[in-house]
N, C-alpha and C positions, 0 to 999 in steps of 0.2 A: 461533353463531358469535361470535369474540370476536376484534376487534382490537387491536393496541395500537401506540401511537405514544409516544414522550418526549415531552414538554412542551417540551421543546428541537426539536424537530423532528416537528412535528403535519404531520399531511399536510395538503395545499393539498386544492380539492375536485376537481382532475382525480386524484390519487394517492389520494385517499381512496374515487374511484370506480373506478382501479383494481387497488387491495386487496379491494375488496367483490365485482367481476368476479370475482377471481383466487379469492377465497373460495366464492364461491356459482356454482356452473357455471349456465347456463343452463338446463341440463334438469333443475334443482331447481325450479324454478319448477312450477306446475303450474295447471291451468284447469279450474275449478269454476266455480258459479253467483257465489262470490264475485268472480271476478274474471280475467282474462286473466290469460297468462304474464308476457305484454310489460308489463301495468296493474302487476302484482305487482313485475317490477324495480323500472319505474320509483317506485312506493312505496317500494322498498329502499332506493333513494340516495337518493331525498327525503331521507329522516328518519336517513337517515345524514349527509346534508348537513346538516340543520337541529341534528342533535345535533355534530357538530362545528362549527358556529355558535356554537349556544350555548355550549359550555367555552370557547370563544376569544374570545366578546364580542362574533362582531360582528352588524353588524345585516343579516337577512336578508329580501330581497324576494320576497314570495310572488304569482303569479300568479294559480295556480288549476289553470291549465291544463296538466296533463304531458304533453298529446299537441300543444301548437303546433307547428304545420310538421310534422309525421310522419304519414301518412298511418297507421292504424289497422285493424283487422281490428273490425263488431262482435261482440258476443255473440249467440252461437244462441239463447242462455237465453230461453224468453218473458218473462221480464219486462223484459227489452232490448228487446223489439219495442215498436213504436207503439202507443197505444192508437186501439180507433175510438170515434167517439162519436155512430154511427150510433144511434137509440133506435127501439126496436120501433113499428110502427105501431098503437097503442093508442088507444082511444075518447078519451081525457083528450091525447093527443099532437095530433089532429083537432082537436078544438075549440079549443085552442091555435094549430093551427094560420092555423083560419079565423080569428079573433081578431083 
């Protein structure tokens, strides 16, 4: 996908976000082990926001966080799941324990 804007008239980042909508349907998105549909936009406009930052100079404030305030689906994927850290009941785990 390739957008283009004049240098006279760059898009702000609500139009910048919706030229990338209007570009990329939502049912292009797709959900692997990499990553949600909805994780995948919101990377889309990230760095579409950050690369129009960047050519324009200005300075942008990074959170972290793309999901504040929106409630989230997780991943089925196991490595999404919790880990446990139950440990097997083993002769060396015993004496430890009594310790």
């Amino acid at each position: 996908m390739q957008l283009r804007f004049t240098a006279a008239k760059m898009a702000g980042p609500a139009a910048l976000a919706a030229a990338v909508g209007k570009a990329i349907p939502a049912e292009l998105y797709h959900d692997d082990i990499h990553g949600l549909p909805e994780w995948r936009r919101d990377m889309t406009l990230r760095l579409a926001e950050e690369i129009r930052a960047e050519l324009l100079e200005e300075r942008l404030t990074v959170s972290g966080d793309f999901w504040a305030g929106r409630p989230h689906a997780l991943s089925p994927q196991p490595s999404a799941q919790p880990e446990t850290t139950a440990q097997p009941d083993t002769a060396k785990n015993k004496q430890q324990k009594e310790a």
